[in-house]
C-alpha positions in Angstrom: 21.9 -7.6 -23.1 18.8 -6.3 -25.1 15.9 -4.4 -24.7 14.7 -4.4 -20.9 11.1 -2.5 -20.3 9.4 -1.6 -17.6 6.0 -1.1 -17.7 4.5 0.9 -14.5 7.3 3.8 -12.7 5.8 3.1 -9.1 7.9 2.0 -6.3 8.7 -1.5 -8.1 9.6 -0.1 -11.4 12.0 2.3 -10.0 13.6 -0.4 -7.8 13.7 -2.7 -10.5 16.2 -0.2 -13.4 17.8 0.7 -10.4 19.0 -2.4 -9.2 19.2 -3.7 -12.9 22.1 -0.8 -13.3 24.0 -1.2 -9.7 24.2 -5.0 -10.8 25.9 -4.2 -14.1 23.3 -4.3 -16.9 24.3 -2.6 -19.9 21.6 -3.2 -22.2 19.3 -0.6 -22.8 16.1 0.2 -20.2 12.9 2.0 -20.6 10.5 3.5 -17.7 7.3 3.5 -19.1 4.9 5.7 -16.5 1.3 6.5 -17.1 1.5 9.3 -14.3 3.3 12.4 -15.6 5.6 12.7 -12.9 9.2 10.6 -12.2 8.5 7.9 -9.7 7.2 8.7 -6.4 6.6 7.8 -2.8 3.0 7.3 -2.0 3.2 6.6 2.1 3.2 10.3 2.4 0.4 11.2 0.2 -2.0 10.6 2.5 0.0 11.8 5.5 3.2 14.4 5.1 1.9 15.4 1.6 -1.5 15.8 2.5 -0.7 17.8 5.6 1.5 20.3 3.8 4.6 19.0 5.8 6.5 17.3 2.6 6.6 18.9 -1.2 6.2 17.6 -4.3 9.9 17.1 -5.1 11.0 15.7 -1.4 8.3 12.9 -3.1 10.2 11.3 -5.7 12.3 8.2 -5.0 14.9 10.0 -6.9 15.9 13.4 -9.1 15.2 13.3 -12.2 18.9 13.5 -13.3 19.4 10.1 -11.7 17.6 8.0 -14.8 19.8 10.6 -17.5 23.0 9.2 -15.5 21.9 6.2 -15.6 20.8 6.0 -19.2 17.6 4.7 -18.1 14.8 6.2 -20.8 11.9 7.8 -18.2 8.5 8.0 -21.0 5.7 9.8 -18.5 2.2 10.7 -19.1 1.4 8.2 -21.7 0.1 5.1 -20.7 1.0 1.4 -22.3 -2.1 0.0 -24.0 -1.2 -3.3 -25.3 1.2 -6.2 -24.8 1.9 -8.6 -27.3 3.9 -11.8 -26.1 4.4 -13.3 -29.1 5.8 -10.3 -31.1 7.7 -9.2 -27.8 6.3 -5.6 -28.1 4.2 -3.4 -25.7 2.4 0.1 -27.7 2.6 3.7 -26.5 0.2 5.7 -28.1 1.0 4.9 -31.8 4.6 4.0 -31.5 5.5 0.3 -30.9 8.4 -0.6 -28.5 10.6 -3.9 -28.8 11.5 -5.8 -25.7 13.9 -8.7 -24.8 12.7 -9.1 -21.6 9.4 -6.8 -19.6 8.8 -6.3 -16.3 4.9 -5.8 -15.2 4.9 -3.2 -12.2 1.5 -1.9 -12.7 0.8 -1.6 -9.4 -3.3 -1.3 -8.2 -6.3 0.8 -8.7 -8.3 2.2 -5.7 -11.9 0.8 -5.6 -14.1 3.8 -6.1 -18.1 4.0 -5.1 -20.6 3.1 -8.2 -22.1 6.2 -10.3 -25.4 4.9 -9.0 -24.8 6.0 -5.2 -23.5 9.4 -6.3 -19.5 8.0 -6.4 -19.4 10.3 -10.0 -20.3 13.6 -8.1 -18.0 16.0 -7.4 -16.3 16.3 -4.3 -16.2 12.0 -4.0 -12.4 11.5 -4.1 -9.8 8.5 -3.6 -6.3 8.8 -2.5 -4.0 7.0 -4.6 -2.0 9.3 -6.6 -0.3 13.0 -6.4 -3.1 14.6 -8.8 -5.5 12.8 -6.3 -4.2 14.4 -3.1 -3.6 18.1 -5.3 -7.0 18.0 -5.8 -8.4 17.2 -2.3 -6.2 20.0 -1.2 -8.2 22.9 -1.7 -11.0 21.3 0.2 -9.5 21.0 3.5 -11.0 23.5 5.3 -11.2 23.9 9.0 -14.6 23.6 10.2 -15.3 21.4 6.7 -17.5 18.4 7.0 -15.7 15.0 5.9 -17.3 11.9 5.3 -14.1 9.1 5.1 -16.0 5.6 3.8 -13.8 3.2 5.0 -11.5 2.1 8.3 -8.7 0.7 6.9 -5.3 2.7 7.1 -6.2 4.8 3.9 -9.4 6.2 5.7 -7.7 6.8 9.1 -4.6 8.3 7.7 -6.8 10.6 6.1 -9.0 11.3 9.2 -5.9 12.0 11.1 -4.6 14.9 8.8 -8.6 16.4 8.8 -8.9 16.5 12.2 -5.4 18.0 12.7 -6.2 20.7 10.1 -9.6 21.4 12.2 -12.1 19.2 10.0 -15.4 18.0 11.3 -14.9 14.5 10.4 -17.5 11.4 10.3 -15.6 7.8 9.5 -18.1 5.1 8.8 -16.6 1.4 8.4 -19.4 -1.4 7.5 -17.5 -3.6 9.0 -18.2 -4.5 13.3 -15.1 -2.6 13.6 -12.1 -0.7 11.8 -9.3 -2.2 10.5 -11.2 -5.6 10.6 -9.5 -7.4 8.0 -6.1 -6.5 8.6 -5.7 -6.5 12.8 -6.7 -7.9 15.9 -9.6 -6.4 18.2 -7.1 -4.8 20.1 -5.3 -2.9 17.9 -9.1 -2.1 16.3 -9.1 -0.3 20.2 -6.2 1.3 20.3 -6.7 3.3 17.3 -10.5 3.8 17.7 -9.6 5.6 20.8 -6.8 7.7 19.7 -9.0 8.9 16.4 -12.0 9.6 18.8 -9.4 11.2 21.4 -8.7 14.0 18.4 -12.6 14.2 17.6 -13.0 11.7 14.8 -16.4 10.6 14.8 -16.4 6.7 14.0 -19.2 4.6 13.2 -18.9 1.2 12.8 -21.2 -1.5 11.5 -23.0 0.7 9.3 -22.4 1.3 5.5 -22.9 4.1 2.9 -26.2 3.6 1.4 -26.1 6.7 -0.9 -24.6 10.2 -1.5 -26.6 13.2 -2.2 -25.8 15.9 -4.8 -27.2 19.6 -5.2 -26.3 19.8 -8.6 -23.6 17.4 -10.0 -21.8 18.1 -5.8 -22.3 15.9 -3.1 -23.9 18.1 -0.2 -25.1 14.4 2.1 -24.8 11.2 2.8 -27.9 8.5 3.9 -25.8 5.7 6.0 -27.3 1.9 5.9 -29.5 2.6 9.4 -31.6 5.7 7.9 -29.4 8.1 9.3 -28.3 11.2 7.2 -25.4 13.6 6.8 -25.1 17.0 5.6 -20.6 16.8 3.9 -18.5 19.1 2.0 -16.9 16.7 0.7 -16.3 12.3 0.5 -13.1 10.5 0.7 -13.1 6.7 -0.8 -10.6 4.7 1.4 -12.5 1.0 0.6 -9.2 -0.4 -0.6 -7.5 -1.1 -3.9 -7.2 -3.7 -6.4 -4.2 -5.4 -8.9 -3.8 -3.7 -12.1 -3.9 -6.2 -14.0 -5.5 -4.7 -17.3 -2.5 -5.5 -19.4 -1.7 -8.4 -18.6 -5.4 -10.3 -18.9 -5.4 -8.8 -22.4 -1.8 -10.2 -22.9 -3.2 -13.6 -21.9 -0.7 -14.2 -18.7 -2.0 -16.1 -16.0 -3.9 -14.3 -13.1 -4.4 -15.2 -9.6 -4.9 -12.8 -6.8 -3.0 -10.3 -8.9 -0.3 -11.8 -12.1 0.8 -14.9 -10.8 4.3 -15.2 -10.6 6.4 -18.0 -9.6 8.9 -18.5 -7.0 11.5 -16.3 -9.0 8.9 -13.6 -9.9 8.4 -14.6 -13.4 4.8 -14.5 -15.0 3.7 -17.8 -17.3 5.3 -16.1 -20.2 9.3 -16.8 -20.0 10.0 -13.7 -21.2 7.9 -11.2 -18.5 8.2 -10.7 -14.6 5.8 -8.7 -12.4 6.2 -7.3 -8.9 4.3 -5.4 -6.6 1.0 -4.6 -5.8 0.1 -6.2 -8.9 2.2 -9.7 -8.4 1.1 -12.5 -6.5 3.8 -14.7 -5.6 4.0 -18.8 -4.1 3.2 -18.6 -0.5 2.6 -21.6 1.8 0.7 -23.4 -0.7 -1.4 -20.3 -2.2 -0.8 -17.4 -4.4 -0.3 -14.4 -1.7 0.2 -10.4 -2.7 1.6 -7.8 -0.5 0.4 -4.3 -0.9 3.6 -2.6 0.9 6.6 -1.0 -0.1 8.5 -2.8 1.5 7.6 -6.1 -0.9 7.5 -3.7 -4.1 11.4 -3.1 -3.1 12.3 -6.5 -2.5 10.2 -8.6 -5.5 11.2 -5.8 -8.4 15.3 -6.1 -6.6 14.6 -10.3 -7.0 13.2 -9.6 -10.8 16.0 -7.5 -11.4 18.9 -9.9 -9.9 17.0 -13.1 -11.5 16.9 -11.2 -15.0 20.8 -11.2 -14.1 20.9 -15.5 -14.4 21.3 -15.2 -10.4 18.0 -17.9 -10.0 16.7 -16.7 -6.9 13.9 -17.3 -4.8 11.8 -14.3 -3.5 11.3 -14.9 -0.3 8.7 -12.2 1.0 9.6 -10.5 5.1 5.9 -9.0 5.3 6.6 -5.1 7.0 4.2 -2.2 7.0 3.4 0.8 8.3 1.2 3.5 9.3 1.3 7.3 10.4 -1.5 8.7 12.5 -1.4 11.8 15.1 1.5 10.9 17.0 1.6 7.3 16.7 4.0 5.5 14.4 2.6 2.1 14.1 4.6 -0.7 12.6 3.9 -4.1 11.5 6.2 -6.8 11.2 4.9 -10.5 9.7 1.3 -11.6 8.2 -1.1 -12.3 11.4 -3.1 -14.9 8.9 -4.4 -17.8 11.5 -3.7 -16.6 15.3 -5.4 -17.3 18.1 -4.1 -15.3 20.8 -2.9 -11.9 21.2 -0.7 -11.2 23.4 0.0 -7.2 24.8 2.7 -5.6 26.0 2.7 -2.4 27.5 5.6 0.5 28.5 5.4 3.3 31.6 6.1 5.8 28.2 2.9 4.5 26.4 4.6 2.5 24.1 2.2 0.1 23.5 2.9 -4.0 21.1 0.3 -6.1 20.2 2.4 -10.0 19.3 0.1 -12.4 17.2 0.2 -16.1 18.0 -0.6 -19.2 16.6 -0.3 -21.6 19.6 3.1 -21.1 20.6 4.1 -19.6 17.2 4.7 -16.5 17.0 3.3 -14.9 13.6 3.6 -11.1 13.7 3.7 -7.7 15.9 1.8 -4.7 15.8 4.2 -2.1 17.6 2.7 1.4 18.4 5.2 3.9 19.1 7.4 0.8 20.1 10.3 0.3 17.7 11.8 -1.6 19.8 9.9 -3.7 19.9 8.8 -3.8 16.1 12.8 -5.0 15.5 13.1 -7.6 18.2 9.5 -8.7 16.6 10.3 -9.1 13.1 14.3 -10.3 13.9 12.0 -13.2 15.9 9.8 -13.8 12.7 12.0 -13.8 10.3 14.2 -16.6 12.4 11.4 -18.9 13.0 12.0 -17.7 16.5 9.2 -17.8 18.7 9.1 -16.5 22.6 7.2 -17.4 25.3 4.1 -15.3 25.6 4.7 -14.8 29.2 7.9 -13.0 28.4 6.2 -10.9 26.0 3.5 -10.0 28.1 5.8 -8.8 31.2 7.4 -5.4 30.8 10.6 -6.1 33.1 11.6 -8.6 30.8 14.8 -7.4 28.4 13.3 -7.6 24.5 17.2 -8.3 23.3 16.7 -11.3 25.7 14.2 -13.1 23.7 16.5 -13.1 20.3 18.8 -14.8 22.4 16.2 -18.0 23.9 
C-alpha cells in the first residue's frame, strides 16, 4: 500500500497510524513529531500534570513499544520543514522522505503577548506543551503572585491548580466577562463564583496594557484602567491558532484552519488533515474543533477513507473542563441560541441546555453526567425536549430520550 506519513504525533496523528493498523494497512507508516516525546495527552497538562497528580509517562496515549509492534517509524525532535505536492516528499532536516499518501496533523500554536508589551521576558509563559508546563513548574510557589491573561478554559484551569497549591492569583479577561466566546452568562456565573470561592481574583473588562521587567524578568503588570501589579510570574491563556505553516508554503487551500472536504481530504488528492489544524464542511461554512474528541474522530475518518471506505466525517462536538471539584462537560456547539434553560439538583449538580427556539443545541453539565449523556444522546438524534421538562428537577432525564 505505499508510503503513508504523518506529519504532527499529537492526538490526531496517533489516532490516525493507529487506526490505519487495526484496519489492516500494511504499507509502511512514519510519525513525524517535532516534540521529543511519543505522543501525548495535553487535557492534563494544565490540570493533573500541572498539579503533580499525573507523571510524565501516565501522559502518553501509548508506550513506546506500541509503534515498534506496530511497525509504525516514531522520528521525534526534528521538525518537518517543507512539503512538496508535486514531488510527493516532505524534508526532515536534510534527509528527504517519499510519501504515497500524507496526513497533516499539525495541530495549533498558542497565541503568545507581542515582545513590545514585555511577552519576551522571562517568566511570561503559555501552556501548550510538556516542556511548557516543566518549565512553569518550578514557579509555583505558595504565596507566589500569578497574573493569568485570559478567561477562557486554558487561564482558569491554570488558576484552579495556583490557587489549590496556595498562589496569590489575579485573572484579568478583556472581555465583559470570562469564557465569553465560548458560553452563556450563566455558566460565565457559575464558574466566576467557584474561582472567586477558592480566592481567584477576577477582573473582567479590562486588558493587559503592558508587563514590566527588572532586568530581562517580569516583576508587574499596568492593566488597561491604569491600575498596576507587582507578579512573579505571567501565564498566556489568550487562545491558540491552526498550524498551518506547512501547508500555506505547500500551496493547499486554507480556511479557518486546512480546509478539508467532507471526507477530510485537503485540495491536494494526495493529503488529508485533521485536528486542530483542519476545518471541515459544516452547515454551509468551514468549522474547526479544537477538542480531542474531534482530533480522535477526523484522523479515525482520514484513516478509514485512506482505506477506499468513502466516508463522511460527521463531527459530535464534546468538550471538557477540570476545575476544583467541578467536572464540566459540554456536549453540542451552542452557535445561535436564544434561551438558556437551567436545571438544577438537591446534590449541586448543576446543567445549563442551549436553545434555539425549541431546538435544542447543546448542554453545559457541571458535575451532572447525567445529564451531559441524556444531553448529547438528544443532540446527536435531532431530539429536542421541551424546556419545561428540562427546567423541572422531578422530571426523569431517561424520559426525555424517549418523547
Amino acid at each position: 500500500m505505499g508510503h503513508l506519513i504523518v506529519v504532527g504525533a499529537g492526538q490526531a496523528g496517533a489516532s490516525c497510524v493507529a487506526r490505519l493498523r487495526a484496519k489492516g494497512f500494511d504499507g509502511d507508516i512514519t510519525l513525524i513529531g517535532e516534540e521529543p516525546v511519543p505522543p501525548y495527552q495535553r487535557p492534563p497538562l494544565s490540570k493533573a500534570y500541572l498539579l503533580g497528580d499525573m507523571d510524565r509517562e501516565r501522559l502518553y496515549l501509548r508506550p513506546r513499544e506500541f509503534y515498534a509492534d506496530q511497525n509504525i517509524v516514531l522520528r521525534l525532535g526534528k521538525p518537518v520543514t517543507k512539503i512538496d505536492p508535486q514531488a510527493q516528499t516532505v524534508q526532515v532536516g536534510e534527509e528527504v522522505l517519499q510519501y504515497d499518501e500524507l496526513v497533516l496533523t499539525t495541530g495549533s500554536r498558542p497565541r503568545r503577548l507581542p515582545a513590545a508589551i514585555g511577552g519576551d521576558l522571562d517568566g511570561v509563559m503559555v501552556v501548550r506543551a510538556i516542556a511548557d508546563v516543566d518549565a512553569m513548574a518550578p514557579w509555583f510557589i505558595e504565596g507566589a503572585r500569578l497574573l493569568i491573561v485570559g478567561g477562557g478554559y486554558i487561564g482558569l484551569e491554570a488558576a484552579a491548580v495556583a490557587a489549590k497549591l496556595g498562589l496569590r492569583v489575579t485573572l484579568v479577561e478583556m472581555a465583559d466577562r470570562i469564557l465569553q466566546r465560548v458560553a452563556s452568562p450563566e455558566t460565565s456565573d457559575f464558574f466566576r463564583d467557584l474561582h472567586t470561592a477558592h480566592g481567584v481574583y477576577i477582573r473582567e473588562g479590562v486588558g493587559l496594557s503592558r508587563l514590566i521587567g527588572t532586568g530581562r524578568k517580569v516583576s508587574g503588570a499596568v492593566l488597561s484602567d491604569g491600575s498596576t501589579l507587582d507578579v512573579d510570574f505571567v501565564i498566556v491563556g489568550v487562545g491558540i491558532t491552526p498550524d498551518t505553516r506547512l501547508a500555506e508554503s505547500a500551496g493547499l487551500i486554507l480556511e479557518n484552519g486546512i480546509r478539508t472536504d467532507d471526507h477530510s481530504r485537503t485540495s491536494d488528492p494526495h493529503i488529508w488533515a485533521a485536528g486542530d489544524c483542519a476545518s471541515f464542511p459544516w452547515k454551509g461554512t468551514q468549522l474547526r474543533l479544537e477538542s480531542v474528541g474531534n482530533a480522535i474522530d477526523q484522523a479515525e475518518c482520514v484513516a478509514d477513507n485512506i482505506l477506499g471506505a468513502n466516508k463522511r466525517y460527521e463531527a459530535k462536538p464534546w468538550f471538557w473542563s477540570d476545575q476544583f471539584d467541578i467536572k464540566l462537560q459540554i456536549a453540542g456547539l451552542n452557535t445561535g441560541y436564544d434561551r438558556i434553560v437551567t436545571r438544577k439538583s438537591d446534590d449541586g449538580a448543576q446543567s445549563h441546555w442551549y436553545f434555539a427556539g425549541d431546538t435544542l443545541l447543546a448542554i453545559d453539565a457541571m458535575n451532572d453526567p447525567r445529564a451531559y449523556m441524556v444531553g448529547k444522546r438528544l443532540i446527536e438524534a435531532g431530539k429536542s425536549p421541551s424546556a419545561e421538562a428540562v427546567a423541572d428537577p422531578g422530571s426523569d432525564l431517561k424520559a426525555l430520550l424517549k418523547a
